[in-house]
N, C-alpha and C positions, 0 to 999 in steps of 0.2 A: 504493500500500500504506500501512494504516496503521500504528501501531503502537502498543500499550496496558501500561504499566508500572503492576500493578496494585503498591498501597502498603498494606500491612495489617498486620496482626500484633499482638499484646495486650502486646508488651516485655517478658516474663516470664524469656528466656532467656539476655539479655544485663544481666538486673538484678545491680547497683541503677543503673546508667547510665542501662539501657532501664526504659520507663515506658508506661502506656496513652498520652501522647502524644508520646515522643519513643521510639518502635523502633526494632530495631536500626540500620534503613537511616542514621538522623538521629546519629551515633556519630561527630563527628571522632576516629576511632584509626586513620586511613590514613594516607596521605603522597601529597600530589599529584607529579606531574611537575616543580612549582617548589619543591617542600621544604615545602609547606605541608601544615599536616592535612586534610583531606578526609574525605569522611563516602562510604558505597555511593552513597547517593543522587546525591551531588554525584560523583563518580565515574560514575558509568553515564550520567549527563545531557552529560557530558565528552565521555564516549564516543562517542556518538548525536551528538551534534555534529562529532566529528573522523569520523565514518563518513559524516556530510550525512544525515542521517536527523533528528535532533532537530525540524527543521519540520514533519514528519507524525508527530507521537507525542502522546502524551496520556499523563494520570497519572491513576487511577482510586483513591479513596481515603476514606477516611472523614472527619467532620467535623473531628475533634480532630487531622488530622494537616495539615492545609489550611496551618495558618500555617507551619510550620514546614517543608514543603515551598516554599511562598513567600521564607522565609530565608534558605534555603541555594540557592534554585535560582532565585530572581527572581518577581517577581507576575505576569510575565508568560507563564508556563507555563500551558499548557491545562489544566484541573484536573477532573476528571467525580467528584463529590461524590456518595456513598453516604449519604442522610438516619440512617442509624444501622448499626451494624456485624451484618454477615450471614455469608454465605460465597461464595466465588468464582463461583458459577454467577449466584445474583444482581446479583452485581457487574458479572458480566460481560455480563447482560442488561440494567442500566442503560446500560451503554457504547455497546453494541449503539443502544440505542434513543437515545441522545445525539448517535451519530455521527448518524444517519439524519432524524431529527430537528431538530435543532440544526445540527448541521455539511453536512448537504444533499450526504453521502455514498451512492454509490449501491450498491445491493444487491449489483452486482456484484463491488466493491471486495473483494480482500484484506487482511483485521485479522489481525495475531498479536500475542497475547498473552504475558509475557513477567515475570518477578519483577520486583518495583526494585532487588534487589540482589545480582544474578550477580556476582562475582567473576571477571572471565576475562580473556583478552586481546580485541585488535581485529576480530579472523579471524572471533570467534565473532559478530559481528552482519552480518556477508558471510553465514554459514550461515541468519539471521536471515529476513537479505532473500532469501537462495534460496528461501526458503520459497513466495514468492508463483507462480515459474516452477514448484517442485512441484506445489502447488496444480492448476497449468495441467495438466502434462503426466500429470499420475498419474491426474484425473478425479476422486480422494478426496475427501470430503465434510471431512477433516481432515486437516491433517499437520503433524505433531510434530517434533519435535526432539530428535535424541537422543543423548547422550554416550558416545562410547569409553570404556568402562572402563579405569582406569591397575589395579586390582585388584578383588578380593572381597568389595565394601562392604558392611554389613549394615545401615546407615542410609539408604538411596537403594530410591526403588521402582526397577523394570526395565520396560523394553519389549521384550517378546518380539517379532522376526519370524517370516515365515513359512519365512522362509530365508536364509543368508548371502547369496544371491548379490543385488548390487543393480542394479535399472535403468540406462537406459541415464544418466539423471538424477542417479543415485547413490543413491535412496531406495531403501527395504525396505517390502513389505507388513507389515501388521500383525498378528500372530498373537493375542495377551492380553497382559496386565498380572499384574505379581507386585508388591505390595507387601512391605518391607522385609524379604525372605528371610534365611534364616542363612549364615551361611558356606558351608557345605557346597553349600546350593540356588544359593548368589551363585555359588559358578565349573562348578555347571552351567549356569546360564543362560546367563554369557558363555561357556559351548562350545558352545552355540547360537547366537552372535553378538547375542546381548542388550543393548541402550544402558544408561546411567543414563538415569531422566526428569528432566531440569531442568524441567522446567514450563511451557517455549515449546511451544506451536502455534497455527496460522492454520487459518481458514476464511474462508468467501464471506458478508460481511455478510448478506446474504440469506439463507443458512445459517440462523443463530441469528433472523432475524427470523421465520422460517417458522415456527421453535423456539414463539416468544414468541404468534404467532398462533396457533397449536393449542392453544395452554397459552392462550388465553382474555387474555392479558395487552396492554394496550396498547404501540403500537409508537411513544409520546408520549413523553417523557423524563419531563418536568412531570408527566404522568398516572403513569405509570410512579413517581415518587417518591411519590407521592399514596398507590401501592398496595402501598408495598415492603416495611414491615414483614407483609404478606398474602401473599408470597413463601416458599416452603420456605427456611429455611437447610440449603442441602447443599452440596459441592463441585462445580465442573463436571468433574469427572472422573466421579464417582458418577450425575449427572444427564443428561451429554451423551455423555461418550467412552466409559464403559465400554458405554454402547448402540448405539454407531457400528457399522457393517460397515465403510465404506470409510473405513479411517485408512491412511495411510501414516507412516514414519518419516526424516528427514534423519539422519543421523548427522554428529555431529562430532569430529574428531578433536582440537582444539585444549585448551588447557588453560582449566580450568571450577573451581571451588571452593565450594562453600557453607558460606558464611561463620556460620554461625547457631547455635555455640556458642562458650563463650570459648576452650577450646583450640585450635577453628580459626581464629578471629578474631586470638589472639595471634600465631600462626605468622605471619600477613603483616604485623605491625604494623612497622616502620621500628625503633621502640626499645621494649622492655622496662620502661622507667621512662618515666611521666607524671605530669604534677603533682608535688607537693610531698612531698620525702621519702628516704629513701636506703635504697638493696638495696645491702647489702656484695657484694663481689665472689665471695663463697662460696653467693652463694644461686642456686646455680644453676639454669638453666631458671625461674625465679620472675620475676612480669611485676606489675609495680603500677600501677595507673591509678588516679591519685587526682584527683578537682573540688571536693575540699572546701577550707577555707584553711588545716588544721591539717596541720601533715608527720605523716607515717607513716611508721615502723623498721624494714626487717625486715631482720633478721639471720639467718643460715645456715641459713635456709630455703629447700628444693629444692621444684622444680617446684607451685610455687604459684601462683593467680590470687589480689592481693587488689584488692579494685575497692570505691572508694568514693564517693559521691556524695551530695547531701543525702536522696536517696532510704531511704538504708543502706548497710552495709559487710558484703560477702562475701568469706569467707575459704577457698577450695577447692583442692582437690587437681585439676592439670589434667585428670585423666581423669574425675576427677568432676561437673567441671561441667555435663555435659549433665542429670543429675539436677534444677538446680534449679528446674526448668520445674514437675516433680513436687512440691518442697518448697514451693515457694510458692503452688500449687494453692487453698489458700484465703484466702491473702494479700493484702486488698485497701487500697489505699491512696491518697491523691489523689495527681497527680503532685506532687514536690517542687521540679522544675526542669521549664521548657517552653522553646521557644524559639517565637517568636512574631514576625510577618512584618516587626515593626518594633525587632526586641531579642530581651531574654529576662528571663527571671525567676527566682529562686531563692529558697521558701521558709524563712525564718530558724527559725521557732516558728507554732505554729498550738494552740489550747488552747481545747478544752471544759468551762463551766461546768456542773456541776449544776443554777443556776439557769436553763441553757436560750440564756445567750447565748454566743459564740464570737470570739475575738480571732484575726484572723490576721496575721503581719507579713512581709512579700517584701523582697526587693532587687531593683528593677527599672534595670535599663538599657536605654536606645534611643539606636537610634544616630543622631547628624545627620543632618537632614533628613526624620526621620520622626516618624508621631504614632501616638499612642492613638484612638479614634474619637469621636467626641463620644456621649456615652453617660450615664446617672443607673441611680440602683440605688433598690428598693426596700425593702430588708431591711439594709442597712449603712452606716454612714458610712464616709470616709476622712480620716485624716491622712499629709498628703506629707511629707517633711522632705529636702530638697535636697542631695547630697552633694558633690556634682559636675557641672561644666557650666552652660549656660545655656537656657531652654525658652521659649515662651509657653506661658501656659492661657489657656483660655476657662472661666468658671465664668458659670452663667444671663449668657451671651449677651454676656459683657463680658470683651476683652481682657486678661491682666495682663501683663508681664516673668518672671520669676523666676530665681534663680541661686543659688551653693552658698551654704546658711544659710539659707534661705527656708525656711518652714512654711505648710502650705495646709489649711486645713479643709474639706471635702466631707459636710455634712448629708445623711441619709438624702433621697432626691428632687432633688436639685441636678444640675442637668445640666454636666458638664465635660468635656475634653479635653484634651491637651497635643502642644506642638511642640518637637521639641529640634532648637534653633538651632545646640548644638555637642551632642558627646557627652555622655548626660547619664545620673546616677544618682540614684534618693532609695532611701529608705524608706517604703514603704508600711504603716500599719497599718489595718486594717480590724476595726469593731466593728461586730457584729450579731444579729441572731437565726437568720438562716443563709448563710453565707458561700458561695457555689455561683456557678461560672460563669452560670449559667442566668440570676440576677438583671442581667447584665450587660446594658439594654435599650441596643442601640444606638439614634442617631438616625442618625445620618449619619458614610462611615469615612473620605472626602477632605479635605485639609483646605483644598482649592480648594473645594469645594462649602459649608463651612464658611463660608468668607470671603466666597460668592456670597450667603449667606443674612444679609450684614450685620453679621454677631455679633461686631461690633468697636464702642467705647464709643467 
């Protein structure tokens, strides 16, 4: 059996933390099992590892979240890259054709598909893997996964069965789907025995590869990338499941949470205060998450979320927060902070001339032992200025030293790199006429491969 954590989502819900490249999964505001913060992502990878499952699983995800999934979870995680963002059905047809392709899975095999960031206990990936012996024993072309209701939620679609009584297996046939009903429709459905849908189901690789040959579509990964933006963006619920006859459903009983507003998000966080700052002890129910370097006050202030980051600063009522997905609807912004497979970066100031050119300034840190990629720009120069630590660069093919107090110039077209020997910080400013990852030409991203090609003086 395989297993597919897909990793999506535009950050909009959990902003200004979350960003188009660090969503919510990528959020240290857990608490691992050592007292350490933890992010979902790095949490579920935890998991899958303490279940013995992590060696057959894969992360399916788009370009911009690739390093940061690398950061928190190691480079050497199987990664199945989405050439630009779509929606689930796509995704899942890239996967499809990766395994089979690529990983030289056979059609027979059972995939399920599954969020990167369920919230649950250990029990719920036992029900995970049950899923494959369902598979077997039900004959379904799909089977689902589906949660005990604890209540009458109006946030959660349902899976209707055809009836309480379950197989000898424990699954329920399928009857329909309800999307996020009201109250009143949510505790009739569960007096029909109705699940919550968390968004796990498995099928027969071969399944979706049939899927992909009728629809005309290569069953190439490579070809398949080639042709993806030429792909419908729809969900696979809308594309695959709601056309299925033969679905089945697992039920689970265990506890489940979707994490993906800040009032739920707050509820599991370990402490109420992060980062810099002080909540009097009359501000009840009020949770501050601050990454900026400036404290923040608040004072007898009830049940508030304020969260700040160089992104911005959101200041809501906890039941309000689910709204801000709507408020920020035409909000569009670069990320201000990313985390990146060798560090991270946090935008200081970023300023547009009228004359056309553009200043950007970062704070970058990486940690010992890693590097930036050998790479030139075409549209900007850089200034480094060393804050902290000790690095090599390479600039046009020639080794330097560098350490705190050092200043580096990078002329538009100059090919550089750098190594930090211990932990290391500068200042990056960048001047141009358009500042865009895009200009970022790599040559090469090892910095053995670097050393092989001589580029030492």
């Amino acid at each position: 059996m395989k297993l597919v954590l897909l990793s999506g989502g535009s950050g909009k819900r959990l902003w200004p933390l979350s960003n188009d490249s660090r969503s919510k999964q990528f959020l240290k505001v857990l608490q691992s099992p050592a007292g350490e913060p933890e992010s979902m992502v790095q949490r579920v990878w935890r998991q899958l590892q303490e279940a013995g499952i992590a060696d057959s699983s894969y992360l399916a995800t788009g370009r911009s979240q690739v390093e940061s999934i690398q950061s928190q979870i190691g480079s050497s995680v199987p990664i199945i890259v989405e050439p630009e963002r779509r929606d689930t059905f796509p995704a899942i047809a890239l996967t499809a054709a990766y395994l089979y392709s690529m990983e030289g899975v056979s059609p027979s095999e059972t995939v399920a598909i599954l969020p990167v960031d369920p919230y649950v206990e250990a029990s719920f990936f036992d029900t995970v893997v049950q899923l494959e012996a369902t598979m077997q024993e039900s004959g379904a072309n799909l089977a689902l996964m589906g949660v005990v209701p604890e209540h009458a939620s109006e946030k959660y679609g349902y899976i209707i069965p055809t009836s309480k009584e379950a197989g000898a297996g424990g699954y329920l046939q399928v009857s329909h789907f309800q999307e996020k009903p009201d109250r009143v429709q949510a505790e009739e459905l569960i007096s029909k025995g109705a699940l919550w849908n968390c968004g796990v189901f498995a099928f027969r690789l071969g399944y979706l590869l049939d899927i992909l040959q009728r629809k005309g579509l290569p069953l190439n990964y490579e070809e398949l990338q080639k042709q993806y933006k030429l792909l419908a963006s729809i969900s696979f619920d809308y594309e695959v499941v709601e056309k299925e006859e033969k679905i089945v459903v697992q039920p689970y009983s265990g506890f489940w949470k979707d994490l993906g507003t800040w009032n739920t998000l707050t509820e599991e966080m370990s402490s109420n205060h992060v980062g810099k700052g002080v909540v009097t002890a009359d501000s009840e129910g009020t949770c501050l998450i601050n990454e900026l370097d400036i404290p923040i006050t608040v004072i007898g202030a009830k049940d508030l979320i304020i969260a700040a980051s160089p992104d911005g600063i959101l200041v809501t009522h906890k039941a309000e927060s689910p709204r801000i997905k709507e408020v920020l609807k035409s909000h569009e912004q670069r990320p201000m902070y990313e985390e990146r497979r060798w560090g991270h970066y946090k935008v200081i100031d970023h300023v547009k001339y009228d004359e056309g050119n553009e200043v950007l300034t970062k704070r970058i840190f990486i940690e010992a032992g890693k590097n930036i990629s050998y790479q030139l720009h075409h549209k900007r120069s850089e200034i480094w200025t060393f804050v902290s630590g000790e690095a090599s660069i390479i600039i046009n093919e020639k080794m330097h030293k560098v350490k705190a107090g050092d200043v580096v110039r990078i002329p538009e077209g100059t090919k550089h790199a750098i190594l930090a020997l211990t932990d290391v910080e500068f200042i990056e400013v960048q001047t141009g006429s358009e500042l865009v990852e895009e200009d970022n030409i790599r040559i090469t991203l090892d910095w053995e491969d670097i050393e092989l090609q001589q580029f030492i003086s």
